[in-house]
N, C-alpha and C positions, 0 to 999 in steps of 0.2 A: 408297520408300513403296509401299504393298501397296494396292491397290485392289478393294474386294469387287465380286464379280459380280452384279447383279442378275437375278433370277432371277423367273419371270413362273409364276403357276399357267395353268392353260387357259383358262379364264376371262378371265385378263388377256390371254394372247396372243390370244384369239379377239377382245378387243376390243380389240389394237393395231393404231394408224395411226400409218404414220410418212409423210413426206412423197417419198418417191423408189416406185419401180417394183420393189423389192428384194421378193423371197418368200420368208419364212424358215419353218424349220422349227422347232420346236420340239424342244431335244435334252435333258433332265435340267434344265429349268427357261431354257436359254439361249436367246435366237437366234441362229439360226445358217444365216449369208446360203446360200440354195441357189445355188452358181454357173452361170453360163449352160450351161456346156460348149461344147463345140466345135461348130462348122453338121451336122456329122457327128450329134453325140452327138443335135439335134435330130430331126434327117432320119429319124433310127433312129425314135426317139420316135414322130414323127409316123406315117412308116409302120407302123407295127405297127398304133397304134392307129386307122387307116382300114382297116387289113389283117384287123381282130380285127371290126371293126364289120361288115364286109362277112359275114364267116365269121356271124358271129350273126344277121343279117339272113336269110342264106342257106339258114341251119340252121331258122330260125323261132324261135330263144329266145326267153324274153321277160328277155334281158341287153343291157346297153348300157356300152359303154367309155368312157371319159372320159380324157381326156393331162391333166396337172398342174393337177386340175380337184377331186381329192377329198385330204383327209385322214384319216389313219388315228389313232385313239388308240394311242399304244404302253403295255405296261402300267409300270408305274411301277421303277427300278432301283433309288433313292431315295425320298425324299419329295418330288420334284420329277415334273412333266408332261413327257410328250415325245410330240410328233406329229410324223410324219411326211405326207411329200406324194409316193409314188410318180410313174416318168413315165407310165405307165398302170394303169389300177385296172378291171376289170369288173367288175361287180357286177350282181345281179338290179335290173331295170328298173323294178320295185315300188320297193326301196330307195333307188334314186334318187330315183323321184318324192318321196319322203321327208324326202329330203336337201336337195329342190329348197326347203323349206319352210323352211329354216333358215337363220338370217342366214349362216353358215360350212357348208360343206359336207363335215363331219367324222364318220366314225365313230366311235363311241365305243364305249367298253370294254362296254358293256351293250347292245350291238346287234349281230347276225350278223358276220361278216368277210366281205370282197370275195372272192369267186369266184377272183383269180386278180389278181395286182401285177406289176411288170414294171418294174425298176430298168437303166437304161443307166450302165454303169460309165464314168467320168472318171478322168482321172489324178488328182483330189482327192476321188475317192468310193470307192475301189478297198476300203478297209479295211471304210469303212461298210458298201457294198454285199454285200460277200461275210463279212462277220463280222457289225457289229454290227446293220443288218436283217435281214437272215438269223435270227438269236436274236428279235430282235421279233418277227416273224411266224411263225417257230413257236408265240412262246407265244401270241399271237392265235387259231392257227389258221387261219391262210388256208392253204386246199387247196393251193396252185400258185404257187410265184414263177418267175420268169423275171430271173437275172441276165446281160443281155447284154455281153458284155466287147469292144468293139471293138480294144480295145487289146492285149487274148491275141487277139481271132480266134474266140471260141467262144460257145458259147451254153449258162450252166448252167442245165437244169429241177428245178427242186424241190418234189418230190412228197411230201407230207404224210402220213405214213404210221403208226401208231399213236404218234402225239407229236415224231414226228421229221420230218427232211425226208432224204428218198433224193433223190440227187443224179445227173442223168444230163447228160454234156457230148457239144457235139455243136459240130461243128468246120467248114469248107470246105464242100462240095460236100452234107454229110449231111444230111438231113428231120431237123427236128424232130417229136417223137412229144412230142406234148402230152396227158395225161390231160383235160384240159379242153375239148380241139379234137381231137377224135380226127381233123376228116376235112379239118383245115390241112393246106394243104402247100404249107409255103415251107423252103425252104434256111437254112444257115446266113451264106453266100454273099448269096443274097436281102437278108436284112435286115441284113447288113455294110455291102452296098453299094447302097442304094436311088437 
């Protein structure tokens, strides 16, 4: 016996409560439980985005980072919703205060893109991360992702470039060169091993 999937627009997932601690994503109408990842996968997480906060503080922008704190509208594959929950999302600091107003803290297809995402690869996120967000956030538009892969060792930038993303890896010991943070400077080393 075949069991149909129930399938939630955004609307309904922006008003599900279920009863556990579980944060899902929204994937083509499903949910779809975001795994912990490893203390690692965290750690990475966490540092960057105290790392990114300080860089912007530093710089003077008026940007603010947030760790698994914002949602993204992805645009539609089907006729189904899918949002995503980057581990860090920067976005202009206006936008936020924006967002702060909303019962879910989501952007949506009719509103700018975040400044710059930053996905930590899992050994159960490895396809998502590097195929199928990759293609959402091109067609978004976000200027910058950052897929860090602890499990290669490397750290891919992706740089938004007339529709497309240019891809630069950067590996051990080497700086990242960030379009977005020209004047960062952390290793790839650094944020492996915080």
């Amino acid at each position: 016996m075949v069991t149909a999937i129930e399938r939630l627009t955004l609307t309904e997932y922006l008003s599900y409560e279920n009863e556990t601690d579980t944060i899902y994503e929204l994937v083509n109408g499903e949910l779809i439980p975001m795994s912990l990842g490893s203390g690692l996968h965290g750690d990475i997480a966490e540092f960057l985005h105290d790392r990114l906060r300080v860089e912007i503080k530093q710089v003077g922008l008026s940007w603010t980072a947030k760790q698994m704190t914002v949602g993204i509208q992805s645009p539609q594959k089907g006729r189904w919703d899918t949002c995503r929950i980057p581990d860090v999302t920067v976005l202009p600091l206006e936008q936020w205060q924006q967002l702060r107003s909303k019962r879910e803290a989501i952007i949506s297809l009719d509103e700018p893109p975040p400044l710059l995402v930053v996905e930590v690869v899992s050994e159960s996120t490895k396809t998502v991360d590097y195929r199928a967000k990759r293609s959402e956030y091109t067609m978004l538009g976000i200027p910058e992702y950052w897929i860090v892969d602890p499990l290669a060792g490397k750290i891919t930038i992706c740089e938004l470039i007339e529709g497309f993303y240019d891809t630069t890896e950067f590996t051990a010991l080497e700086q990242l060169k960030s379009p977005t943070f020209k004047e960062l400077s952390l290793t790839v080393a650094q944020i492996l091993n915080p």
